[in-house]
CHARMM-style PDB file with segment names, atoms N, HN, CA, C and O in Angstrom:
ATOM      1  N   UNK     1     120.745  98.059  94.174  1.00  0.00      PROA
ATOM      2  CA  UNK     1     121.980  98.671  93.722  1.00  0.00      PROA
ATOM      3  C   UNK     1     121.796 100.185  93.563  1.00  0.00      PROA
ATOM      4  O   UNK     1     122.578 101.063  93.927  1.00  0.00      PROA
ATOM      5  N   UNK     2     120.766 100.306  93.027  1.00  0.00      PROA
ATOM      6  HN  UNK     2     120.131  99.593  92.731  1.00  0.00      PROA
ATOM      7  CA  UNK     2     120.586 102.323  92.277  1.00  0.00      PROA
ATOM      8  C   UNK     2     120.446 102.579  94.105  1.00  0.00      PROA
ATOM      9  O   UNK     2     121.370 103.243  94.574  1.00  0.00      PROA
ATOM     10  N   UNK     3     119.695 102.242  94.803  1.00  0.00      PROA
ATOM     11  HN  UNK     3     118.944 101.703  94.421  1.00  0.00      PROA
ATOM     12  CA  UNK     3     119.202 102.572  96.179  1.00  0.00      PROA
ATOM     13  C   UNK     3     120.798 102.905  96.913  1.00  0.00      PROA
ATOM     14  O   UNK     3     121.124 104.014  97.336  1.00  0.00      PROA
ATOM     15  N   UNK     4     121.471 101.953  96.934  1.00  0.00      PROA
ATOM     16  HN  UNK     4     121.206 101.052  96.590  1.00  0.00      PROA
ATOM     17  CA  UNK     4     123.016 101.553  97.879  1.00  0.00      PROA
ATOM     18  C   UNK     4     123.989 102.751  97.314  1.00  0.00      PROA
ATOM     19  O   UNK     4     124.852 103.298  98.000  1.00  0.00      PROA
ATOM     20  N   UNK     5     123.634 103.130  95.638  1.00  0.00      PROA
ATOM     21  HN  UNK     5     122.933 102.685  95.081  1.00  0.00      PROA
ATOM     22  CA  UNK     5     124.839 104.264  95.575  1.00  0.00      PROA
ATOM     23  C   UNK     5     124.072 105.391  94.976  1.00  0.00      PROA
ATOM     24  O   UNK     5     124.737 105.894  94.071  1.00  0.00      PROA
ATOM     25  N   UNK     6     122.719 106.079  95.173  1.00  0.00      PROA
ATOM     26  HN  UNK     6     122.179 105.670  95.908  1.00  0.00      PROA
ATOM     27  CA  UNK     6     122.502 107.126  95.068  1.00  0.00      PROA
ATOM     28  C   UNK     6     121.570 107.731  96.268  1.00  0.00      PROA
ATOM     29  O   UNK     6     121.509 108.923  96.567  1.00  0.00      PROA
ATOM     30  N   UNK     7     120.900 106.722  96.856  1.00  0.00      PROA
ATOM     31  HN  UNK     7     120.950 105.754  96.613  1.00  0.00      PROA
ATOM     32  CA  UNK     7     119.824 107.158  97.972  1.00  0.00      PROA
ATOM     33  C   UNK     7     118.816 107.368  97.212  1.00  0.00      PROA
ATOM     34  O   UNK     7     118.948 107.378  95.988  1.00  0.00      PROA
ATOM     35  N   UNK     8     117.251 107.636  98.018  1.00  0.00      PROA
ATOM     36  HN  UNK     8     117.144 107.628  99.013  1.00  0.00      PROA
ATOM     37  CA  UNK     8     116.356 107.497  97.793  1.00  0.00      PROA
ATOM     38  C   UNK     8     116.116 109.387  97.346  1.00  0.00      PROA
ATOM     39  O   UNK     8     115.756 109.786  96.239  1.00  0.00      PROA
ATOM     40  N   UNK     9     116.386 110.129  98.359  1.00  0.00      PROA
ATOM     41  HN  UNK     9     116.679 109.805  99.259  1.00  0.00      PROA
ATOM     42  CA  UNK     9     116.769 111.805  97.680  1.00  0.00      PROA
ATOM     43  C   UNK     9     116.887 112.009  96.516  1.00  0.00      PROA
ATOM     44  O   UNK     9     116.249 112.924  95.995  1.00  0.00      PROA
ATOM     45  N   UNK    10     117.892 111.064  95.654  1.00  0.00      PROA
ATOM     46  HN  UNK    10     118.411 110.321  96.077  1.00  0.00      PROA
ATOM     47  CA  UNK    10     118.026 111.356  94.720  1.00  0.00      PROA
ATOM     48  C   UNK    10     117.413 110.480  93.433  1.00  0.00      PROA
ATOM     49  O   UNK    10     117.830 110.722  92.299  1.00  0.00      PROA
ATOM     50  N   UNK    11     116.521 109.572  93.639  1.00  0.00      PROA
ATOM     51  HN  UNK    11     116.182 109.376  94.560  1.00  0.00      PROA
ATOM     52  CA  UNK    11     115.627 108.710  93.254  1.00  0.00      PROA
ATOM     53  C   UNK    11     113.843 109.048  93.216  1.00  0.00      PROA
ATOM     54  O   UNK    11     113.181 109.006  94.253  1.00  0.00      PROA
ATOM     55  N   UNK    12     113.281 109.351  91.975  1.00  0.00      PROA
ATOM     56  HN  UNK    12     113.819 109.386  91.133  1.00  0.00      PROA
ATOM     57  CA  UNK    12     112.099 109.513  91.599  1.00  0.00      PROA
ATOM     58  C   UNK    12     111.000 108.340  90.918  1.00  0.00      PROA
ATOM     59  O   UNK    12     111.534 107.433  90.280  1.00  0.00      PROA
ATOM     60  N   UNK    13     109.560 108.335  91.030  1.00  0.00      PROA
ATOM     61  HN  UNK    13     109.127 109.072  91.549  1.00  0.00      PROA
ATOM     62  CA  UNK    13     108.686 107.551  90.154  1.00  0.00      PROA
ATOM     63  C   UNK    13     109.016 108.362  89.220  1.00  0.00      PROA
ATOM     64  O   UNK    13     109.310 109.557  89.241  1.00  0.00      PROA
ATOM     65  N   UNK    14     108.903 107.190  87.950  1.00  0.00      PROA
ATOM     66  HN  UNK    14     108.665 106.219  87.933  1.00  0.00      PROA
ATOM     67  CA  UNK    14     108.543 107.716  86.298  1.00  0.00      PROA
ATOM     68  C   UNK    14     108.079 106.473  85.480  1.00  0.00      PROA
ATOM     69  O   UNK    14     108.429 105.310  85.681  1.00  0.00      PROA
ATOM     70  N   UNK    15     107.411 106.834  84.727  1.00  0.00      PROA
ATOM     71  HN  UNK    15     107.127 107.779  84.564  1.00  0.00      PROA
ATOM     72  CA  UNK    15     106.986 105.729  83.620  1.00  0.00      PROA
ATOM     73  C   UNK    15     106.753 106.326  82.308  1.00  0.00      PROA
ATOM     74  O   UNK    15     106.704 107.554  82.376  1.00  0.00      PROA
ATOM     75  N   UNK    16     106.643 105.996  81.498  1.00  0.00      PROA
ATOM     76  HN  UNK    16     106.682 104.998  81.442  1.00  0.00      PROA
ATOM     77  CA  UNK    16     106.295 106.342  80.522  1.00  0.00      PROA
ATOM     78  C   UNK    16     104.715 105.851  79.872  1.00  0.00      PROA
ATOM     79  O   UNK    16     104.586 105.686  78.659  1.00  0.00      PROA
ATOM     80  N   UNK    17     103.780 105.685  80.654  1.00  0.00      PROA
ATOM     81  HN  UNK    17     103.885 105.819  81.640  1.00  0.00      PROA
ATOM     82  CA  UNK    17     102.741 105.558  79.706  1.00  0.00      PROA
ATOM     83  C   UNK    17     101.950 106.231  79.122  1.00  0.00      PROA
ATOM     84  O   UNK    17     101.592 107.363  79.448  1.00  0.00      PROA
ATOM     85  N   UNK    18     101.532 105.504  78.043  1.00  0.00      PROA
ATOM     86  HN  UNK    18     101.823 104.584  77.778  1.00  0.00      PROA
ATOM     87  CA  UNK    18     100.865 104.221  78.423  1.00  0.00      PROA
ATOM     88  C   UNK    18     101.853 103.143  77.678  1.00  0.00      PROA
ATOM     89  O   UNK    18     101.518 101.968  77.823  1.00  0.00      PROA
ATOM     90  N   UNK    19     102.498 103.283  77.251  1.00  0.00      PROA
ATOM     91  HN  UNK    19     102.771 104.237  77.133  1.00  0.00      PROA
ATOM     92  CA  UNK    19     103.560 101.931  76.859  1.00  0.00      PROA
ATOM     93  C   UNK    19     103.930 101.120  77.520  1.00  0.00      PROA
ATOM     94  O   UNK    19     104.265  99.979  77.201  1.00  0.00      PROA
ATOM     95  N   UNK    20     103.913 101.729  78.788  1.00  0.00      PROA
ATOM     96  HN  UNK    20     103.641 102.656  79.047  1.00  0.00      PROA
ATOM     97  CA  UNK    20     104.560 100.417  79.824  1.00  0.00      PROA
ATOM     98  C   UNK    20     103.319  99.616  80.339  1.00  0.00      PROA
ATOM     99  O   UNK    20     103.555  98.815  81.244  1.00  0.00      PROA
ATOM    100  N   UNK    21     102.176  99.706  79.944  1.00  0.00      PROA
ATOM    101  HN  UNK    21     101.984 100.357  79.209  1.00  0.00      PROA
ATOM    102  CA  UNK    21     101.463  98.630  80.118  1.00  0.00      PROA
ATOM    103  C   UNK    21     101.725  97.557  79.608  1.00  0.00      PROA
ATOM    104  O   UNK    21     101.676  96.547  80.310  1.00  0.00      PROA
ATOM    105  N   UNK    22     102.033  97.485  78.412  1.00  0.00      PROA
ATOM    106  HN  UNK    22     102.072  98.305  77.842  1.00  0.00      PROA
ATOM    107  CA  UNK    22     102.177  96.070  77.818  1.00  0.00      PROA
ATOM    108  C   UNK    22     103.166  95.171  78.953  1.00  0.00      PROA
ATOM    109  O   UNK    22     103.170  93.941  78.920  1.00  0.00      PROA
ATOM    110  N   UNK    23     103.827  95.796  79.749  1.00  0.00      PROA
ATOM    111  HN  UNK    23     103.823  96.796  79.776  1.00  0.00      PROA
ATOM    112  CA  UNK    23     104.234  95.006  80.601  1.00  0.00      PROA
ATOM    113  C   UNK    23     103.806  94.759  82.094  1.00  0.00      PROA
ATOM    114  O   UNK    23     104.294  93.819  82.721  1.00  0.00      PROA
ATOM    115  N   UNK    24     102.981  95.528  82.598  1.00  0.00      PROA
ATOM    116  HN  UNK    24     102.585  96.291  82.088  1.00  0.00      PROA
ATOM    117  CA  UNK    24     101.710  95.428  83.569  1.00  0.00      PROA
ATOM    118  C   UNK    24     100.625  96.880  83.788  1.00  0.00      PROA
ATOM    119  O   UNK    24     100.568  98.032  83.357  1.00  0.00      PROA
ATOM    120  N   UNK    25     100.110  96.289  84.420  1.00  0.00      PROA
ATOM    121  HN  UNK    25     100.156  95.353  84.770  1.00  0.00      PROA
ATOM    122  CA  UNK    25      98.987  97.432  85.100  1.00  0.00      PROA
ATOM    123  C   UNK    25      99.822  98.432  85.819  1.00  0.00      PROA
ATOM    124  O   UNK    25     100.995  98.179  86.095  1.00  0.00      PROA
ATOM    125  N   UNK    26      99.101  99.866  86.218  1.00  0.00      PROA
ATOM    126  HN  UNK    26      98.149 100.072  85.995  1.00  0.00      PROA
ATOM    127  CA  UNK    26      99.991 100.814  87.224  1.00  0.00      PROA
ATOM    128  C   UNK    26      99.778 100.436  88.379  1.00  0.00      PROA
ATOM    129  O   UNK    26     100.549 100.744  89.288  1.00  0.00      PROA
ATOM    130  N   UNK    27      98.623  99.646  88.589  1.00  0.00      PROA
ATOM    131  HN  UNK    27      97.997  99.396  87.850  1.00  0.00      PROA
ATOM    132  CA  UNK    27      98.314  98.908  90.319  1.00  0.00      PROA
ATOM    133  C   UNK    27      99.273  97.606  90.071  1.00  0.00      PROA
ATOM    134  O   UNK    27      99.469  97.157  91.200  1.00  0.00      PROA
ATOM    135  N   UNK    28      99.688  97.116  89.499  1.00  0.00      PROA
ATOM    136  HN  UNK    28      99.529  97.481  88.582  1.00  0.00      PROA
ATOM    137  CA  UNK    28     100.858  95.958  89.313  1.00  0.00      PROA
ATOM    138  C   UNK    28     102.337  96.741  89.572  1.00  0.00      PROA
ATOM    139  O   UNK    28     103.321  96.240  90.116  1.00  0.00      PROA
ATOM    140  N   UNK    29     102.226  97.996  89.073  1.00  0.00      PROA
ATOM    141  HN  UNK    29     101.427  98.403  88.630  1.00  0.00      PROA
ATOM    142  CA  UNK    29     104.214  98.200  89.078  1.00  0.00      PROA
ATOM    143  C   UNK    29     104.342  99.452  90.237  1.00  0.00      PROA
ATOM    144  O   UNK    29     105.461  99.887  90.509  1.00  0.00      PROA
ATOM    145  N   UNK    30     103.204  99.966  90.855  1.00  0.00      PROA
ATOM    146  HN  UNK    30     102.295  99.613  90.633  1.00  0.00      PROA
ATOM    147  CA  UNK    30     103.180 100.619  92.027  1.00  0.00      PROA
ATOM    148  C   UNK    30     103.075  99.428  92.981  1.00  0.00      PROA
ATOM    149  O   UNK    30     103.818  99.594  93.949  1.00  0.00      PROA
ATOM    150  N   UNK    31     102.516  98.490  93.012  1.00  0.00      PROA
ATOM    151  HN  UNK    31     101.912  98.355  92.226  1.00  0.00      PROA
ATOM    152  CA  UNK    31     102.637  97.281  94.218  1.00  0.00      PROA
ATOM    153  C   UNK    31     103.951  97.216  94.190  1.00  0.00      PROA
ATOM    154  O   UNK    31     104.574  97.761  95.102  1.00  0.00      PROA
ATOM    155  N   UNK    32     104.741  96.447  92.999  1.00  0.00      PROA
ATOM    156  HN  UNK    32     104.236  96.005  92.258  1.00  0.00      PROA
ATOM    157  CA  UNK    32     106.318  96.068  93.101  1.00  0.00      PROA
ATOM    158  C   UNK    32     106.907  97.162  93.449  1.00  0.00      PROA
ATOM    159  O   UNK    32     107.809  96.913  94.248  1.00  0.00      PROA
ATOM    160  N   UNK    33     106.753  98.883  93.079  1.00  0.00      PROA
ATOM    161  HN  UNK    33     106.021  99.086  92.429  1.00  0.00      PROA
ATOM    162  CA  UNK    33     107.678  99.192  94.153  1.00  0.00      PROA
ATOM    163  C   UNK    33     107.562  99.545  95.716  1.00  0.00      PROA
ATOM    164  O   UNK    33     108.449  99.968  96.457  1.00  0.00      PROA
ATOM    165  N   UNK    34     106.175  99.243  96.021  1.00  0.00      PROA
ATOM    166  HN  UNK    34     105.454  98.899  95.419  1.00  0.00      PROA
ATOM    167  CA  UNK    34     105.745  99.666  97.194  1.00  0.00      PROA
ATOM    168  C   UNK    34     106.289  98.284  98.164  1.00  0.00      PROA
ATOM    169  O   UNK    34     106.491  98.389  99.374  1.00  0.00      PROA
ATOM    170  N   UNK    35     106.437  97.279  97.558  1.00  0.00      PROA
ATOM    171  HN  UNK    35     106.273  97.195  96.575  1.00  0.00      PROA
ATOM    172  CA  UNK    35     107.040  95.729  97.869  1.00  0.00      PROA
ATOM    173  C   UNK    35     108.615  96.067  98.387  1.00  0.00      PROA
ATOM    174  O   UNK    35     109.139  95.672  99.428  1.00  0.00      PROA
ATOM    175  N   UNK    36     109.297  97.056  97.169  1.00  0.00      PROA
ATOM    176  HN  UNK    36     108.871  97.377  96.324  1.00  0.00      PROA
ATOM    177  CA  UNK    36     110.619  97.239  97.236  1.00  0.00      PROA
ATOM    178  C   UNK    36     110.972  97.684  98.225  1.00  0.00      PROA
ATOM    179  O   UNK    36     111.700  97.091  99.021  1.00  0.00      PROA
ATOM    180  N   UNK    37     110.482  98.926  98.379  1.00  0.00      PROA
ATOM    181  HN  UNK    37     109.892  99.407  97.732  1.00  0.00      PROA
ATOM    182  CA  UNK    37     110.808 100.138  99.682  1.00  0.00      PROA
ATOM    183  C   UNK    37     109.795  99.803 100.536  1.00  0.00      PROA
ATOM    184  O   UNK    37     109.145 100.781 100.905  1.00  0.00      PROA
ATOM    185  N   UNK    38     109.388  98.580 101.043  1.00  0.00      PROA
ATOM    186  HN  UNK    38     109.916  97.786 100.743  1.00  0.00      PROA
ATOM    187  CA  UNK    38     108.516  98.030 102.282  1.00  0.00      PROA
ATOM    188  C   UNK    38     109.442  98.711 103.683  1.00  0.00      PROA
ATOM    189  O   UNK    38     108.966  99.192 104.711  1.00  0.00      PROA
ATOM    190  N   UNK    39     110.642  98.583 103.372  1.00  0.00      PROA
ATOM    191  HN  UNK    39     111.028  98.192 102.536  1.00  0.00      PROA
ATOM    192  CA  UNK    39     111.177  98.616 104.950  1.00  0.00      PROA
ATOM    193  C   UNK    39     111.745 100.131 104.495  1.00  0.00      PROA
ATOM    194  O   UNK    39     111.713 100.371 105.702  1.00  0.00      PROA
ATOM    195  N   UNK    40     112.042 100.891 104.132  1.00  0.00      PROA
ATOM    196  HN  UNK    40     112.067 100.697 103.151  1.00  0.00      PROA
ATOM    197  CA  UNK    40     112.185 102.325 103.916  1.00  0.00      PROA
ATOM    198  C   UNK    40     111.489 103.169 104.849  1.00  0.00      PROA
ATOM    199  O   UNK    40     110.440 102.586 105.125  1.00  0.00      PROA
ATOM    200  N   UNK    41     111.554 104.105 105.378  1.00  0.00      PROA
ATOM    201  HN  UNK    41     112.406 104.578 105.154  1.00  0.00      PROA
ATOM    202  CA  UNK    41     111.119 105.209 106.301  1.00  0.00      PROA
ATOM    203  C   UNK    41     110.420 106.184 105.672  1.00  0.00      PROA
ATOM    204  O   UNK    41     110.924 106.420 104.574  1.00  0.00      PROA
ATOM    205  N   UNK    42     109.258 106.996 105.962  1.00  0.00      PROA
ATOM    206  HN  UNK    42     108.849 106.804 106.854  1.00  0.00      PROA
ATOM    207  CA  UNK    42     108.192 107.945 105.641  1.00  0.00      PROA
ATOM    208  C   UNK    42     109.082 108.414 104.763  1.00  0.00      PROA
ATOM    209  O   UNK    42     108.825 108.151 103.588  1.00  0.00      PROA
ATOM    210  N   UNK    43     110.366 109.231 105.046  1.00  0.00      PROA
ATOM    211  HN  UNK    43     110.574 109.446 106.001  1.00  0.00      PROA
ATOM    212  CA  UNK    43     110.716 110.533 104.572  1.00  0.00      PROA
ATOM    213  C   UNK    43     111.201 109.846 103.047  1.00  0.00      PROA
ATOM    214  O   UNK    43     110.929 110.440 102.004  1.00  0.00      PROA
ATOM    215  N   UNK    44     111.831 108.740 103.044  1.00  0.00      PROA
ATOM    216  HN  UNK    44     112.052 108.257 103.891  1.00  0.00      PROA
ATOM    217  CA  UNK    44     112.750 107.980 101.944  1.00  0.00      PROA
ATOM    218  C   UNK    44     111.418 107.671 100.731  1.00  0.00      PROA
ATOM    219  O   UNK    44     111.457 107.768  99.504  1.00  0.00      PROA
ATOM    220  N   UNK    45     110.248 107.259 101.674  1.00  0.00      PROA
ATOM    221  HN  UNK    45     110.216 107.180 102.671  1.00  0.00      PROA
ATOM    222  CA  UNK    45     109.162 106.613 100.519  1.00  0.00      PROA
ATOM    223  C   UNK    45     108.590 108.391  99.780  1.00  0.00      PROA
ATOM    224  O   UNK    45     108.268 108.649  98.620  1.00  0.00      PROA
ATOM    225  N   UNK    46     108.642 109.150 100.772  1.00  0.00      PROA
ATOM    226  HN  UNK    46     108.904 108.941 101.714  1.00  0.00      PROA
ATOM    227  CA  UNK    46     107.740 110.656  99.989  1.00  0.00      PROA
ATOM    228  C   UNK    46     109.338 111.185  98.977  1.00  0.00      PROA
ATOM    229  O   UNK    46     109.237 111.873  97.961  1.00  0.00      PROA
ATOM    230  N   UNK    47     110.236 110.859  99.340  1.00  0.00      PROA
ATOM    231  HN  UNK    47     110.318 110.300 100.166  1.00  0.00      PROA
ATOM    232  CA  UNK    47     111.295 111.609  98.102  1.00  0.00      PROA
ATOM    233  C   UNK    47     111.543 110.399  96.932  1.00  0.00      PROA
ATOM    234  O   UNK    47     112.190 110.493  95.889  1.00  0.00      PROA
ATOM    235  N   UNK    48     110.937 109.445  97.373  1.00  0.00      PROA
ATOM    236  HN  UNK    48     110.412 109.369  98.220  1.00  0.00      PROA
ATOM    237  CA  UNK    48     110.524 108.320  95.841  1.00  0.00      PROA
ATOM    238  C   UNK    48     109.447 108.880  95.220  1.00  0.00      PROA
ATOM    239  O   UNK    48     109.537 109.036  94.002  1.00  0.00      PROA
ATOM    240  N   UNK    49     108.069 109.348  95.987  1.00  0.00      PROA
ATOM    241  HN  UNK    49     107.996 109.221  96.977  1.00  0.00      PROA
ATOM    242  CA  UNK    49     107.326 109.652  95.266  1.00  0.00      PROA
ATOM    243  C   UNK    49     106.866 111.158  94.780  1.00  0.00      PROA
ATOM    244  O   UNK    49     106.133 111.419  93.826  1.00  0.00      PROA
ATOM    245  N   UNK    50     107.435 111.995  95.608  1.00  0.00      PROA
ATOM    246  HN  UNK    50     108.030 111.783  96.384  1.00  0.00      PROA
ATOM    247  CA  UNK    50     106.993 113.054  95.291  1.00  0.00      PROA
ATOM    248  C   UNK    50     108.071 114.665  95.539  1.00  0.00      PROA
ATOM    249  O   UNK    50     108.015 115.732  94.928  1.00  0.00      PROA
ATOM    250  N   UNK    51     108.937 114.245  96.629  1.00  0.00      PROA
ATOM    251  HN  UNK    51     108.982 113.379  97.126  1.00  0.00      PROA
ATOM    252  CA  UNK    51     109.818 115.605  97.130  1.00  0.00      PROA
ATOM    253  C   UNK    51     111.037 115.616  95.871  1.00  0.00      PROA
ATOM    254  O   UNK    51     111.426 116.631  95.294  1.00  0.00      PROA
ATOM    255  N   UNK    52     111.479 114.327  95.640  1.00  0.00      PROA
ATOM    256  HN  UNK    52     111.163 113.502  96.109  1.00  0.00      PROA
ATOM    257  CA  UNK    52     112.047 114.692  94.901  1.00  0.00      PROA
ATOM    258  C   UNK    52     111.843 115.325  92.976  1.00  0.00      PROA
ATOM    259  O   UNK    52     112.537 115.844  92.100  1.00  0.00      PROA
ATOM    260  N   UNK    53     111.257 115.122  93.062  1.00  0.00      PROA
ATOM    261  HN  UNK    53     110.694 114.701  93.773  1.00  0.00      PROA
ATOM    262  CA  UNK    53     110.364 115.609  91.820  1.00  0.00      PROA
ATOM    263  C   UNK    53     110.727 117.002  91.782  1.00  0.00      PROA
ATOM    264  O   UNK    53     111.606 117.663  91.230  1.00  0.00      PROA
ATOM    265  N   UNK    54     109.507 117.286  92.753  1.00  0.00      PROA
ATOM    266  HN  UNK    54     108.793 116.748  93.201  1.00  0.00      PROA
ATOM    267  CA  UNK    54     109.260 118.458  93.463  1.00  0.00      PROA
ATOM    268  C   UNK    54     110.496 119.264  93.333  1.00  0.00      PROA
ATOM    269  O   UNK    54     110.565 120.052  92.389  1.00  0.00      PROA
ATOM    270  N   UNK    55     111.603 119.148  94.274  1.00  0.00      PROA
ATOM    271  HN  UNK    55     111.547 118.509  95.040  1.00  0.00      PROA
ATOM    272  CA  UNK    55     113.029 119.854  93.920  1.00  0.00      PROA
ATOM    273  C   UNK    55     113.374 120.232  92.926  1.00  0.00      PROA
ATOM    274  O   UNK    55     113.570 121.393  92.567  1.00  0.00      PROA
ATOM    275  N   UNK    56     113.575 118.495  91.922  1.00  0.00      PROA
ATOM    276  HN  UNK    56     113.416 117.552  92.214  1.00  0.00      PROA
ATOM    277  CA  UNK    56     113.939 118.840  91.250  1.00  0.00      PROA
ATOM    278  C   UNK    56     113.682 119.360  89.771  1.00  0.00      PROA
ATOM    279  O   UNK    56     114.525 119.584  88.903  1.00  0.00      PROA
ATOM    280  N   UNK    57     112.011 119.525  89.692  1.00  0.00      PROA
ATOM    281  HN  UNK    57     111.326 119.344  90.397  1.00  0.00      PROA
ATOM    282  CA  UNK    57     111.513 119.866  88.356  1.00  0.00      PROA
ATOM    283  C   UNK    57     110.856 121.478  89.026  1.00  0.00      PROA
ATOM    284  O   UNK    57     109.724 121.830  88.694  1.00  0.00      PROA
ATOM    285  N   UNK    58     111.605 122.240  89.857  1.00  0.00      PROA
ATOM    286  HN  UNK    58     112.524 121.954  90.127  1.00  0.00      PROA
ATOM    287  CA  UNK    58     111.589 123.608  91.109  1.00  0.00      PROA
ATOM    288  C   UNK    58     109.874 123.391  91.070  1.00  0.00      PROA
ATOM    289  O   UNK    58     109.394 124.007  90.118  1.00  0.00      PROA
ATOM    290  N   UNK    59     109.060 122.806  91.721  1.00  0.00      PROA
ATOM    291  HN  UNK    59     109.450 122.305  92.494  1.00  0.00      PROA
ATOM    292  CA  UNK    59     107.364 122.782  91.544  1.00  0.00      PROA
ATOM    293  C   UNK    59     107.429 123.022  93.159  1.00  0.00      PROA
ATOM    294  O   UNK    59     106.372 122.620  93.646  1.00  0.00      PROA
ATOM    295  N   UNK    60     108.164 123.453  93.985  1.00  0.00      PROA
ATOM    296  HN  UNK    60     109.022 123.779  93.589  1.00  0.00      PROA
ATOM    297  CA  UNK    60     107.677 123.911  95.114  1.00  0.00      PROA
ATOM    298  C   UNK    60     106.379 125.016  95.420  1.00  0.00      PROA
ATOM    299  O   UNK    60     105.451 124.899  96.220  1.00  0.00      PROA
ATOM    300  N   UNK    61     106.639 125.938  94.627  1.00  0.00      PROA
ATOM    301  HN  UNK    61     107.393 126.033  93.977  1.00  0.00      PROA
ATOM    302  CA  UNK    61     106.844 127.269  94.976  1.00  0.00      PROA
ATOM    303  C   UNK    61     104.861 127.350  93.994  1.00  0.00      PROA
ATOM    304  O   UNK    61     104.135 128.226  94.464  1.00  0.00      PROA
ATOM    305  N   UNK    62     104.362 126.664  93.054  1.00  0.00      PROA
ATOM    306  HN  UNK    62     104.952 125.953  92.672  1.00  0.00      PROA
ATOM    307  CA  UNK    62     103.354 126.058  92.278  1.00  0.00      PROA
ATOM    308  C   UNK    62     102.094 125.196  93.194  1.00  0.00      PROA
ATOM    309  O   UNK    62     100.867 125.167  93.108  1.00  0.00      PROA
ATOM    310  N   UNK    63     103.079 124.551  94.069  1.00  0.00      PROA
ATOM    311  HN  UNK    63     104.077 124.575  94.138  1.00  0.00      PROA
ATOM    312  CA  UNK    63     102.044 123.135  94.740  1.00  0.00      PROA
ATOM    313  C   UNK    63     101.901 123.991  96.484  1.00  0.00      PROA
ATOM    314  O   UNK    63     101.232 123.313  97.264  1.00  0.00      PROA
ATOM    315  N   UNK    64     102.393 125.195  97.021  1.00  0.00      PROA
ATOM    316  HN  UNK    64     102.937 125.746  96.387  1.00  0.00      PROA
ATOM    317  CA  UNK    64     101.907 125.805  98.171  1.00  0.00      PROA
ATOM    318  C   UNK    64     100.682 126.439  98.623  1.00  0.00      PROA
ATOM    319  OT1 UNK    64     100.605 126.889  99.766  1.00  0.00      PROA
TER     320      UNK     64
END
């Protein structure tokens, strides 16, 4: 649903730990979303994990 009406552009990783362990490992909830966006394209999986960030917390101009 979040995927169908915002796109992946506008979709980032976040967690909050370490609290969210009590509900799995980070190799447990990086598998499930790497499970999710299995059929997703290079560009869609790097603005899940990292471009969009990037944009939008301005860290371009830091990480060159």
């Amino acid at each position: 649903v979040v995927t169908e009406n915002f796109g992946p552009e506008r979709m980032m990783f976040g967690s909050d730990w370490p609290v969210c362990l009590l509900g799995g490992s980070y190799k447990e909830v990086v598998g499930i979303i790497e499970t999710l966006t299995g059929d997703w394209s290079v560009a869609e999986k790097e603005a899940l994990w990292s471009t969009t960030a990037i944009s939008a917390y301005r860290l371009g101009g830091l990480l060159s």
